[in-house]
C-alpha positions in Angstrom: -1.8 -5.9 61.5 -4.2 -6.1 58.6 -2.1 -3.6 56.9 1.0 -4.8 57.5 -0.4 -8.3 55.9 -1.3 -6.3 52.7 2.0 -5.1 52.4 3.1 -8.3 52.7 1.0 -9.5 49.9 1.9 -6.6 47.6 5.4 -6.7 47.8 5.6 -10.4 47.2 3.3 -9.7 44.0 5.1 -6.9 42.7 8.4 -9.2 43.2 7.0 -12.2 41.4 6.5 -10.1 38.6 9.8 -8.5 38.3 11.0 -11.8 38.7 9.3 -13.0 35.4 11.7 -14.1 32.8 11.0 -12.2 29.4 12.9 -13.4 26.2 12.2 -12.2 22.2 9.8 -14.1 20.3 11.0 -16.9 18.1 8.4 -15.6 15.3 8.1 -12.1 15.9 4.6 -10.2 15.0 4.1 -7.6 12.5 1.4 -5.5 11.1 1.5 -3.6 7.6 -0.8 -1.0 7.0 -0.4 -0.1 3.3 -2.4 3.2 1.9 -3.9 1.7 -1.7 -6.6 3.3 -4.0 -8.2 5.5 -1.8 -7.9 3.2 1.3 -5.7 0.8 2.7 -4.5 -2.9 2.6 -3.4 -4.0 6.9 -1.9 -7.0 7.2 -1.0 -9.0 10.5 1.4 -12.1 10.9 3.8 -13.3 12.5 7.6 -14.1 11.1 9.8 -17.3 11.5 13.3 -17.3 11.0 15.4 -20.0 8.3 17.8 -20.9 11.0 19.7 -23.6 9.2 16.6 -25.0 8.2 15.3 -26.7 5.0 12.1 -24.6 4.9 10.1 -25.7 2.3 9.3 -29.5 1.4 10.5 -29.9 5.4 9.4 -27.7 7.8 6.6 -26.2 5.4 5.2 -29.2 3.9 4.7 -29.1 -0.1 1.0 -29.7 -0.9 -0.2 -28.7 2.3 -2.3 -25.9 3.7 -0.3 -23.6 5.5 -1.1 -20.6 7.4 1.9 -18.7 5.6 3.3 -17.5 8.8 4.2 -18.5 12.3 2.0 -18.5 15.5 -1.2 -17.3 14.9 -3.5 -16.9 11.5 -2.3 -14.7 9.1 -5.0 -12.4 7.9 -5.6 -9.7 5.1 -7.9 -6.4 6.1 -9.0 -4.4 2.9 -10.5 -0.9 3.4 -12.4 -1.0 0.4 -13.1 -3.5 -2.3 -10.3 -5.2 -4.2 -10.7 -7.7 -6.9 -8.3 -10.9 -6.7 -7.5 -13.6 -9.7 -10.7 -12.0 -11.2 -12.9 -12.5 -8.4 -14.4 -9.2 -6.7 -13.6 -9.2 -2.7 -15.7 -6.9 -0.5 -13.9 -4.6 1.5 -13.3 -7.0 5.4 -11.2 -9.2 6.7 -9.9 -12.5 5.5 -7.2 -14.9 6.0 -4.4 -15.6 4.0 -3.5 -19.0 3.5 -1.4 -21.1 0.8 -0.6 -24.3 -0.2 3.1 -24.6 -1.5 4.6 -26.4 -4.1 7.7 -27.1 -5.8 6.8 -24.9 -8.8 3.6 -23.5 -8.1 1.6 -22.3 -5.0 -1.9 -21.9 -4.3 -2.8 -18.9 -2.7 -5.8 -18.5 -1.3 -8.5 -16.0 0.4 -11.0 -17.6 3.0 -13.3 -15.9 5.0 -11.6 -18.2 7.8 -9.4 -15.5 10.2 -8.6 -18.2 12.7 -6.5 -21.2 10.9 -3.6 -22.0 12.6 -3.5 -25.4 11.6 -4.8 -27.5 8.4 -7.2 -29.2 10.6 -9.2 -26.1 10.9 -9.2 -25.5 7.8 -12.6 -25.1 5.5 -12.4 -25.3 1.8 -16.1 -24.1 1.8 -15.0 -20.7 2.8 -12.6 -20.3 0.6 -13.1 -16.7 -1.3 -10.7 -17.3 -4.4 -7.6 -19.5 -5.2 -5.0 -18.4 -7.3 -2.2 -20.5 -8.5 1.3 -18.6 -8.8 4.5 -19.5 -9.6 7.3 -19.8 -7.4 10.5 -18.0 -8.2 14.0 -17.8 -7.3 15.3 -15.3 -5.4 17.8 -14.1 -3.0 18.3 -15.8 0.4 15.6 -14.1 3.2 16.4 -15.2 6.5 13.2 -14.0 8.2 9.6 -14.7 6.6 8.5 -11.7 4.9 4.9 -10.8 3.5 5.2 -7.1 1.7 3.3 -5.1 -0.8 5.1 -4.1 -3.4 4.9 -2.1 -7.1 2.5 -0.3 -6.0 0.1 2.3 -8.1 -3.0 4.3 -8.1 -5.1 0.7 -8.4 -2.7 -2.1 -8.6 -0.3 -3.8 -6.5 1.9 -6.6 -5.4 1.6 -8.9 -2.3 5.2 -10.5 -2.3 5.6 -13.6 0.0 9.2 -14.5 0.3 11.1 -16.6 2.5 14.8 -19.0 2.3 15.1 -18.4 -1.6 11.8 -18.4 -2.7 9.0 -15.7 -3.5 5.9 -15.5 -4.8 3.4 -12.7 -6.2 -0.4 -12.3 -5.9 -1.6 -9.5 -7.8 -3.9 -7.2 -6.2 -6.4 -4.2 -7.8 -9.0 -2.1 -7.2 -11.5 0.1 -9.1 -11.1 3.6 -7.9 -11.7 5.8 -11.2 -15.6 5.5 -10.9 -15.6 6.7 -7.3 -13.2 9.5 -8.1 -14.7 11.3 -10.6 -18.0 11.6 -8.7 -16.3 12.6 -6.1 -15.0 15.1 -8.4 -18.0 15.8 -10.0 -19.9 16.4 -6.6 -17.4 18.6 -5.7 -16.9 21.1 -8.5 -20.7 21.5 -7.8 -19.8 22.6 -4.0 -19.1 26.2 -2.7 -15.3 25.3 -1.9 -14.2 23.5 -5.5 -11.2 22.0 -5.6 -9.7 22.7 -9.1 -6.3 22.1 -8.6 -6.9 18.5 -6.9 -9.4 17.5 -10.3 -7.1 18.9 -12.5 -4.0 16.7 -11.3 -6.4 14.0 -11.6 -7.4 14.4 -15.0 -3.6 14.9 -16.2 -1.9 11.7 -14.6 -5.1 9.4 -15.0 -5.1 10.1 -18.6 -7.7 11.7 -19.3 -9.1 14.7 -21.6 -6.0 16.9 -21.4 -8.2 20.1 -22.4 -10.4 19.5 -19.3 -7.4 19.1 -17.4 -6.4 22.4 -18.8 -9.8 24.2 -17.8 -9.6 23.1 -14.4 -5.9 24.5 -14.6 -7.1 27.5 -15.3 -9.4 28.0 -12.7 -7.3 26.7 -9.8 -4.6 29.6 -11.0 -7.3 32.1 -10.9 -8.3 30.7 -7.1 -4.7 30.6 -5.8 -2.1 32.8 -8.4 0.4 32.5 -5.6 0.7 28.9 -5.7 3.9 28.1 -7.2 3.1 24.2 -7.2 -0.3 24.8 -9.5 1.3 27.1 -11.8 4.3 24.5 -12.2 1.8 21.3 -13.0 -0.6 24.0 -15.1 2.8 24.2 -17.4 3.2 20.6 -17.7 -0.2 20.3 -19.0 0.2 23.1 -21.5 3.4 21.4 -22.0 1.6 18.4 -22.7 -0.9 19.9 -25.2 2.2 21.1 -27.5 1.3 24.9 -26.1 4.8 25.2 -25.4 4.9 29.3 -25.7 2.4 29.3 -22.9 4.5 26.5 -21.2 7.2 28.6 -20.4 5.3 31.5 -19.3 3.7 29.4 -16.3 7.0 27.7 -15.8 9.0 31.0 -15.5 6.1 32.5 -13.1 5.9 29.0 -11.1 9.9 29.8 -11.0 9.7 33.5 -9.7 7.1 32.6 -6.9 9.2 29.7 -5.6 12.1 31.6 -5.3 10.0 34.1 -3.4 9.0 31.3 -0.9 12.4 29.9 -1.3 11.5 26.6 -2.4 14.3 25.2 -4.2 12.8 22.3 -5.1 10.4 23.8 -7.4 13.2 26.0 -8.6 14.6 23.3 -10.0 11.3 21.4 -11.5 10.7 24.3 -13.1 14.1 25.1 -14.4 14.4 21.4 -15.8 10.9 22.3 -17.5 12.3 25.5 -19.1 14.8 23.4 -20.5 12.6 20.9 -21.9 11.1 23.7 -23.8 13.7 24.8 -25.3 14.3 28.8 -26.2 11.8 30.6 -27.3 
């Protein structure tokens, strides 16, 4: 009997359950995780729709905080440290709040991860403000928080929604923590010439030390068709053109033995470059 009750029971659970209605969110949640530096940026919120709507100066009040988003608090996660309208952030999580305006917005970093309303809100924790302007742009329907432009230590963190957008810089020091990396490594048993030497080349720096490391990582690897084609580029670079073509026309012959027509072709637009000899 007791058994038979159980079943009873279950099968009226399992039934209530399937007869739950489910439906798509109005605001539907996202999360961005965004490789920067040599971390990453994540960023969680949730994202209302125009619908018809006057957005802002209506339904997003002007000179208001706002939790720029839907539902829940909208909140920033950096992996390492950034620095934000000139103020240095520690790597952590923080909210991302704003206060719009007509022509300008306030955007601001607060240790707060929880505001969901302006009530809850705590100036005192605020971690910077930075004042943007507000630009045109074309019509997005649904609310859209994106990183964009991005490079080796800067970036973008584009709000736009309805026919607005605004732009909050974003940067972080990585050039310090790279070459000691470096350094520490070309100290090791297992050197990594190839990966310093790209470094030094496309971070600017002393061409003829990117050259030396060149020369080594060839030496460790004289199969790799992908080393031999950036150690051209950099004797490209320091007007050793003769040299150039040599590495470009062996970086050539050993991608064609792998069949890597990509490289074939880097290479060939290289030769080019160079001219005859």
């Amino acid at each position: 009997m007791k058994q038979l009750v159980f079943a009873i029971i279950g099968s009226f659970i399992f039934a209530t359950a399937d007869a739950q209605i489910k439906t798509p969110a109005p605001s539907t949640a996202q999360t961005v995780k965004q490789e920067f530096g040599i971390s990453t940026i994540e960023l969680s919120y949730a994202r209302p729709n125009v619908k018809g709507r006057k957005i802002f100066g209506d339904i997003v009040p002007f000179d208001a905080v706002w939790r720029t988003g839907a539902n829940s608090a909208t909140v920033l996660t950096f992996g390492d440290d950034v620095i934000i309208g000139g103020t240095a952030i520690p790597a952590g999580k923080y909210g991302l709040l704003s206060i719009p305006g007509k022509k300008e917005w306030t955007l601001i970093i607060s240790k707060q991860t929880n505001v969901t309303s302006p009530a809850a809100y705590d100036q005192t924790q605020d971690v910077v403000r930075v004042p943007v302007a507000v630009k045109k742009n074309a019509k997005t329907e649904t609310f859209t928080i994106q990183f964009a432009n991005i490079a080796n230590s800067t970036l973008d963190l584009q709000i736009l929604w309805d026919k607005s957008i605004v732009t909050l810089p974003i940067t972080t020091e990585i050039d310090s923590k790279i070459m000691a990396s470096i350094e520490k490594n070309l100290k090791s048993d297992k050197p990594q010439y190839f990966q310093a030497a790209m470094y030094y080349m496309d971070a600017g720096k002393d061409l003829n030390e990117a050259l030396g490391l060149f020369n080594k990582a060839v030496e460790q690897n004289p199969k790799a068709f992908w080393i031999q084609y950036n150690w051209a580029n950099c004797l490209a670079k320091l007007g050793k053109n003769e040299e150039a073509r040599a590495a470009a026309e062996k970086s050539k012959e050993l991608a064609i033995e792998a069949k890597n027509n990509d490289y074939v072709r880097l290479n060939e637009k290289l030769l080019k470059q160079l001219g005859k000899k």
